[in-house]
N, CA and C atoms as a LAMMPS dump frame, in Angstrom:
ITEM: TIMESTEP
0
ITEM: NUMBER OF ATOMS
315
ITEM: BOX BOUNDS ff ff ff
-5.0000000000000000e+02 5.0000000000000000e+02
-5.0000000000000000e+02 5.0000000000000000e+02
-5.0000000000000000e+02 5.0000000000000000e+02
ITEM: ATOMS id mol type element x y z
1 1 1 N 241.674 -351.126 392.643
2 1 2 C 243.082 -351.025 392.987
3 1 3 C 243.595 -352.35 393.511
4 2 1 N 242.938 -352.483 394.339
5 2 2 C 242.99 -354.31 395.089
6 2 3 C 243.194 -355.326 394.2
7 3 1 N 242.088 -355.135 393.267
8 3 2 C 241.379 -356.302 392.393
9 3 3 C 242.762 -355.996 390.894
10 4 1 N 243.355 -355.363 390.811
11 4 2 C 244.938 -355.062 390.122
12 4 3 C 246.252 -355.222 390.299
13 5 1 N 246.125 -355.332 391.664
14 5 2 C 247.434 -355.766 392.415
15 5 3 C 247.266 -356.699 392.371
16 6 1 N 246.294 -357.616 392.155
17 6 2 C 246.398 -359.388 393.038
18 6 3 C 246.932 -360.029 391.253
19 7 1 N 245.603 -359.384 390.494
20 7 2 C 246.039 -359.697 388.775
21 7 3 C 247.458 -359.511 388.225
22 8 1 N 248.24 -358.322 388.786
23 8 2 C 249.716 -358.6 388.671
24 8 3 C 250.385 -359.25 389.49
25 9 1 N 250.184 -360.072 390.291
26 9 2 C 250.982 -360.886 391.393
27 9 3 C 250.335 -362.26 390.448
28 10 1 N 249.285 -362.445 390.244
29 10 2 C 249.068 -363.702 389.959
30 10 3 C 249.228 -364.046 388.434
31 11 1 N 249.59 -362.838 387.745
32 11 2 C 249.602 -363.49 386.47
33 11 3 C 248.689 -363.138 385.448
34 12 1 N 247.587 -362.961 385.856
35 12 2 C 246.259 -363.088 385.398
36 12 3 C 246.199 -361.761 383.883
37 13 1 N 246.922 -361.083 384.371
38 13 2 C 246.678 -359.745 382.944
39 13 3 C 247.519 -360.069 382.061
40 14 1 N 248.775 -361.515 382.168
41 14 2 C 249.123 -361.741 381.044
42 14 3 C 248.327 -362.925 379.94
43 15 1 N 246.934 -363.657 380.759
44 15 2 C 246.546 -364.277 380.032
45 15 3 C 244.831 -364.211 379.926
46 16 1 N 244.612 -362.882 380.222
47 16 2 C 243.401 -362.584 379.916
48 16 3 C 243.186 -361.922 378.588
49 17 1 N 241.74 -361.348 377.98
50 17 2 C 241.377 -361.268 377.048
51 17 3 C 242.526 -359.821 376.102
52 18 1 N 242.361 -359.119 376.963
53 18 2 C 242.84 -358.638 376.491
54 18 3 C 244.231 -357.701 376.66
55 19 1 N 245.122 -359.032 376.965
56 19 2 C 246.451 -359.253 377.27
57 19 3 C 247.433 -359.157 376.096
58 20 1 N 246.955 -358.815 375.168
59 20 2 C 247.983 -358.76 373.593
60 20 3 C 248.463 -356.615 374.013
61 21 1 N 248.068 -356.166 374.594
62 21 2 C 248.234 -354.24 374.959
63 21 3 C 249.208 -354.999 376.258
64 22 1 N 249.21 -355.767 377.323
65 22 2 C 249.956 -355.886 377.868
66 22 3 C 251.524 -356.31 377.421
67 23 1 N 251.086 -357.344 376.44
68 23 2 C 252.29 -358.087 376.336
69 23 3 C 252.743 -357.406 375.289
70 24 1 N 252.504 -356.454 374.409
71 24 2 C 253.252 -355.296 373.621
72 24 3 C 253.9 -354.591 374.503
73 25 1 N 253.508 -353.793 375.254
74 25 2 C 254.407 -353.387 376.277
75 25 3 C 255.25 -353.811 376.966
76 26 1 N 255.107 -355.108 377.91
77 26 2 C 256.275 -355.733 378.739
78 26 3 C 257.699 -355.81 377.51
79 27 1 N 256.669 -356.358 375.991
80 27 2 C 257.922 -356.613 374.911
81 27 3 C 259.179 -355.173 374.603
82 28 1 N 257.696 -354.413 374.312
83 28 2 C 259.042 -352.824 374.57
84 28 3 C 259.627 -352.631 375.857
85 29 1 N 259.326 -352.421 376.783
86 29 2 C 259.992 -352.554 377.543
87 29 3 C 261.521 -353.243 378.054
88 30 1 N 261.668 -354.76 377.817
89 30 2 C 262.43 -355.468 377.327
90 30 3 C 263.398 -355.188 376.239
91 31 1 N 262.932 -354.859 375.416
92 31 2 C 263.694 -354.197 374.2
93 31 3 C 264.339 -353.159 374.403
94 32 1 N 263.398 -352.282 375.585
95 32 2 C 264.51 -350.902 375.679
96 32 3 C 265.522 -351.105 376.932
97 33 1 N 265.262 -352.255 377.704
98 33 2 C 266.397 -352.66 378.576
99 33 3 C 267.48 -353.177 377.897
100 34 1 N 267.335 -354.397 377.076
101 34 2 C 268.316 -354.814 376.479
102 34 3 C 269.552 -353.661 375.766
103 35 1 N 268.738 -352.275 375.144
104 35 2 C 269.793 -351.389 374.534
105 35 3 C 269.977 -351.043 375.366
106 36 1 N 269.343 -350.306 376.256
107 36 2 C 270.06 -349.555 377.545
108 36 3 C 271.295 -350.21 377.622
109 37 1 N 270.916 -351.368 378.193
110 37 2 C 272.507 -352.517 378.506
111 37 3 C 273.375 -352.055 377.791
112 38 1 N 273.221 -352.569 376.381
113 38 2 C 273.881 -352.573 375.539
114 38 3 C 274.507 -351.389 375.159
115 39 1 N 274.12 -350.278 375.399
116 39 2 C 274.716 -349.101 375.307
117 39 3 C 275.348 -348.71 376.646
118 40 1 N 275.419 -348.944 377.442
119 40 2 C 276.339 -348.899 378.832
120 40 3 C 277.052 -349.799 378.828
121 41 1 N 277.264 -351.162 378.183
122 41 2 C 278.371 -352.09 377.792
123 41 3 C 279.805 -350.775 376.582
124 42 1 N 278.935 -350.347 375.922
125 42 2 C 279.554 -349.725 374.674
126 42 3 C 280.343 -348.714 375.136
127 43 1 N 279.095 -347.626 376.177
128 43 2 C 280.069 -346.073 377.161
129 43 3 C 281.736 -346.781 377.565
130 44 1 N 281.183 -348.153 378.511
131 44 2 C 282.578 -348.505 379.303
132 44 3 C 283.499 -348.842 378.663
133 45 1 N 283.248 -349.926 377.415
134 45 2 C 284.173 -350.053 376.544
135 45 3 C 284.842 -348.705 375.721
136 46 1 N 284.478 -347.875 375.752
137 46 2 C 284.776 -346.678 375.194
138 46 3 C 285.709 -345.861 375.947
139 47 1 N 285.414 -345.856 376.91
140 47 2 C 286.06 -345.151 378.647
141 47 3 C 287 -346.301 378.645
142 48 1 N 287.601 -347.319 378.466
143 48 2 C 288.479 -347.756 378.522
144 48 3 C 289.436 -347.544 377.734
145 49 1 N 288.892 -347.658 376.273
146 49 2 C 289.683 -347.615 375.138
147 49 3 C 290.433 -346.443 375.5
148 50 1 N 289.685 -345.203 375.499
149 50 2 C 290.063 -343.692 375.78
150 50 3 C 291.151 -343.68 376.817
151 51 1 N 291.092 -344.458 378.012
152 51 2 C 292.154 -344.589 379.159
153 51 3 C 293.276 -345.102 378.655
154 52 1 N 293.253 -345.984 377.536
155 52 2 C 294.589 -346.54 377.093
156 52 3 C 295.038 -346.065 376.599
157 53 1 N 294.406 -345.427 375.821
158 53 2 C 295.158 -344.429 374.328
159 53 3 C 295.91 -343.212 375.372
160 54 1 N 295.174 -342.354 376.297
161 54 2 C 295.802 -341.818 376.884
162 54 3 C 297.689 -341.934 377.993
163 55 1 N 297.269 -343.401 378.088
164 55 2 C 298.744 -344.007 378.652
165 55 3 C 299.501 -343.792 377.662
166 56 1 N 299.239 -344.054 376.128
167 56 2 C 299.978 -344.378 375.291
168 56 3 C 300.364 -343.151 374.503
169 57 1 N 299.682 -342.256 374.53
170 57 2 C 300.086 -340.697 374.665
171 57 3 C 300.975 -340.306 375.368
172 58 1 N 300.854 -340.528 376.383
173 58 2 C 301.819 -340.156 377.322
174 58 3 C 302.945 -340.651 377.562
175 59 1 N 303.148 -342.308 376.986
176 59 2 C 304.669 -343.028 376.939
177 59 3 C 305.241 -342.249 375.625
178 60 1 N 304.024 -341.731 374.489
179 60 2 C 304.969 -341.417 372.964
180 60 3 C 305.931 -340.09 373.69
181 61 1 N 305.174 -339.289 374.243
182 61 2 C 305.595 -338.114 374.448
183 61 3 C 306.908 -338.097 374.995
184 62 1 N 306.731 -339.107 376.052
185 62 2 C 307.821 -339.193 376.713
186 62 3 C 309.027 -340.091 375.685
187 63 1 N 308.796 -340.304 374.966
188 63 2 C 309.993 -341.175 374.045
189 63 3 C 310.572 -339.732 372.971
190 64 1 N 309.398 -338.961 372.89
191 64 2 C 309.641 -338.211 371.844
192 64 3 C 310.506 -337.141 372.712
193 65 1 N 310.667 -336.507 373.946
194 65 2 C 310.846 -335.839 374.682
195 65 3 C 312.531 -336.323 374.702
196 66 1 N 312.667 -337.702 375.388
197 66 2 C 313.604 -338.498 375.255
198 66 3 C 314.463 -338.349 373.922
199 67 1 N 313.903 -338.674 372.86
200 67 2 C 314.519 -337.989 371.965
201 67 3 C 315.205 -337.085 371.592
202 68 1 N 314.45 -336.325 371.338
203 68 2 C 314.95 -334.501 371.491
204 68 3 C 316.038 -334.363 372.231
205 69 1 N 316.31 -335.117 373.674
206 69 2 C 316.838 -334.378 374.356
207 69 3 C 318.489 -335.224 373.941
208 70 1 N 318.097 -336.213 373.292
209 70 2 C 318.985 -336.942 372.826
210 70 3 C 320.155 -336.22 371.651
211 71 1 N 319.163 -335.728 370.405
212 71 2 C 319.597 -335.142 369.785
213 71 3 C 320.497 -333.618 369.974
214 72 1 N 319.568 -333.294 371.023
215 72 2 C 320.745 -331.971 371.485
216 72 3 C 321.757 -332.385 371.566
217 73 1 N 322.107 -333.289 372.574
218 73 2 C 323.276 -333.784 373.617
219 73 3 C 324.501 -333.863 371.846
220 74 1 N 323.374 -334.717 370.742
221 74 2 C 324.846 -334.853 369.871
222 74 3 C 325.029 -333.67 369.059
223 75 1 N 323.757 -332.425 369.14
224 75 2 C 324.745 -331.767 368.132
225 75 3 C 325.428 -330.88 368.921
226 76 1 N 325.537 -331.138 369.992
227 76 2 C 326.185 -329.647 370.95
228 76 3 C 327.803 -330.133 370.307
229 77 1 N 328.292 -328.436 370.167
230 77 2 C 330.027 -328.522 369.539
231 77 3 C 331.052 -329.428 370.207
232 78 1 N 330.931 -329.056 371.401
233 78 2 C 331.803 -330.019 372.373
234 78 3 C 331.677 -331.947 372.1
235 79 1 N 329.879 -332.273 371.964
236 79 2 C 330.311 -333.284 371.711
237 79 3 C 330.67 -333.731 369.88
238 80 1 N 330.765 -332.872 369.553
239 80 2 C 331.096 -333.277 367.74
240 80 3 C 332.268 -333.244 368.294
241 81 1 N 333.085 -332.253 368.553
242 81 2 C 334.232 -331.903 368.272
243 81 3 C 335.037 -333.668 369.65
244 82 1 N 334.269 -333.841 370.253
245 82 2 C 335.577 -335.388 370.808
246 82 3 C 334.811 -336.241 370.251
247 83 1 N 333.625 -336.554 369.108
248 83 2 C 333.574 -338.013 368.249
249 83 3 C 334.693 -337.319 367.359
250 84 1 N 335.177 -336.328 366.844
251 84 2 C 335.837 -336.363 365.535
252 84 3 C 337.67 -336.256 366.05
253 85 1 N 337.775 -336.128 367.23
254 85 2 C 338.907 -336.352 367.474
255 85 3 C 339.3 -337.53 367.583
256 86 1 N 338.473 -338.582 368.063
257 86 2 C 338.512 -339.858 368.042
258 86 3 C 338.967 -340.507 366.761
259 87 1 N 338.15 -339.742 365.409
260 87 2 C 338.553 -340.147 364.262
261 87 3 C 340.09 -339.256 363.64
262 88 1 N 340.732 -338.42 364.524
263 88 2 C 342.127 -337.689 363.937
264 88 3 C 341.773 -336.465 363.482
265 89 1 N 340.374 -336.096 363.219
266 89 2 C 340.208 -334.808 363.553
267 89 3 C 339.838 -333.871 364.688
268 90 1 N 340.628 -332.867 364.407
269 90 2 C 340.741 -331.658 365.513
270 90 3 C 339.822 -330.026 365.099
271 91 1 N 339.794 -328.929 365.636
272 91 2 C 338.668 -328.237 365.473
273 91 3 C 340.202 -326.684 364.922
274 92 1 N 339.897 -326.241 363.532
275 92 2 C 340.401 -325.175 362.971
276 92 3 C 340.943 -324.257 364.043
277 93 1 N 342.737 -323.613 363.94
278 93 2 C 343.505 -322.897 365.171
279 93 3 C 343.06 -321.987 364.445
280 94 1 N 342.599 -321.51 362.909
281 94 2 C 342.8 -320.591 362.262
282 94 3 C 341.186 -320.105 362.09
283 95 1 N 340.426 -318.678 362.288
284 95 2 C 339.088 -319.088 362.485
285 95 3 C 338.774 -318.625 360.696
286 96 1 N 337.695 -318.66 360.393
287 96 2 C 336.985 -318.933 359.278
288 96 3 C 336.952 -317.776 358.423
289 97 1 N 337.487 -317.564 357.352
290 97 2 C 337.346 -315.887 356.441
291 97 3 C 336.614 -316.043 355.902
292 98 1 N 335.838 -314.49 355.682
293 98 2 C 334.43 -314.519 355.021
294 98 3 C 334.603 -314.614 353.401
295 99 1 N 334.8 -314.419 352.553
296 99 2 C 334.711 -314.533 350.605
297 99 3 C 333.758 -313.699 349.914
298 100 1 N 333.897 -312.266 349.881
299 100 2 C 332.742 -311.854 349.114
300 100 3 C 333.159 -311.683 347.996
301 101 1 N 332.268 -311.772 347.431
302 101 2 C 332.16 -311.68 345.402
303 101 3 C 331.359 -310.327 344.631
304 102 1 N 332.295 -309.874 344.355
305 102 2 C 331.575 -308.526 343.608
306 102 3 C 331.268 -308.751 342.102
307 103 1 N 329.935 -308.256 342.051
308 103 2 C 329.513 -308.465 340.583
309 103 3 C 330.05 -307.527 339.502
310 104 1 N 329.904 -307.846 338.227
311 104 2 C 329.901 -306.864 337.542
312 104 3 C 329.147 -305.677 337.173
313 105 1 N 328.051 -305.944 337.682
314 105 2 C 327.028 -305.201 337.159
315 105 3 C 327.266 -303.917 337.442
């Protein structure tokens, strides 16, 4: 146990005989840190992306909302009826007769 601890403090099991089982391992090892990284670089970049898109969800909505509420405002009667007075038209004193058509049949 002794005589193992001192060989990893000093070095010694990376350049002894049969140090090629060590240094395969330290190499995987290494290799699986680097993805680790690299895949927790990727989560955050992802978790960000996702945070933006969500802002940007939420400004459409609100434009689209905005909208809508836009479009009411012009088709409500009241406001047709004062853009078209503006232009010299006024809204029928006489109200609307129905026209039915009888067939021959």
């Amino acid at each position: 146990m002794k005589k193992s601890i001192y060989s990893v403090l000093r070095g010694t099991f990376l350049i002894s005989d049969d140090s090629f089982k060590n240094w395969r391992l330290i190499l995987f090892l290494s290799v699986l840190a680097v993805i680790m990284i690299a895949s927790s670089h990727s989560a955050d970049r992802k978790v960000y992306e996702i945070a933006n898109l969500k802002e940007e969800v939420k400004e459409l909505r609100s434009a689209f909302v905005d909208g809508r509420q836009k479009l009411m405002q012009l088709k409500m009667e009241s406001s047709v009826i004062k853009k078209l007075t503006d232009k010299g038209l006024s809204p029928s004193e006489v109200p609307p007769k129905k026209i039915k058509v009888k067939s021959k049949n």
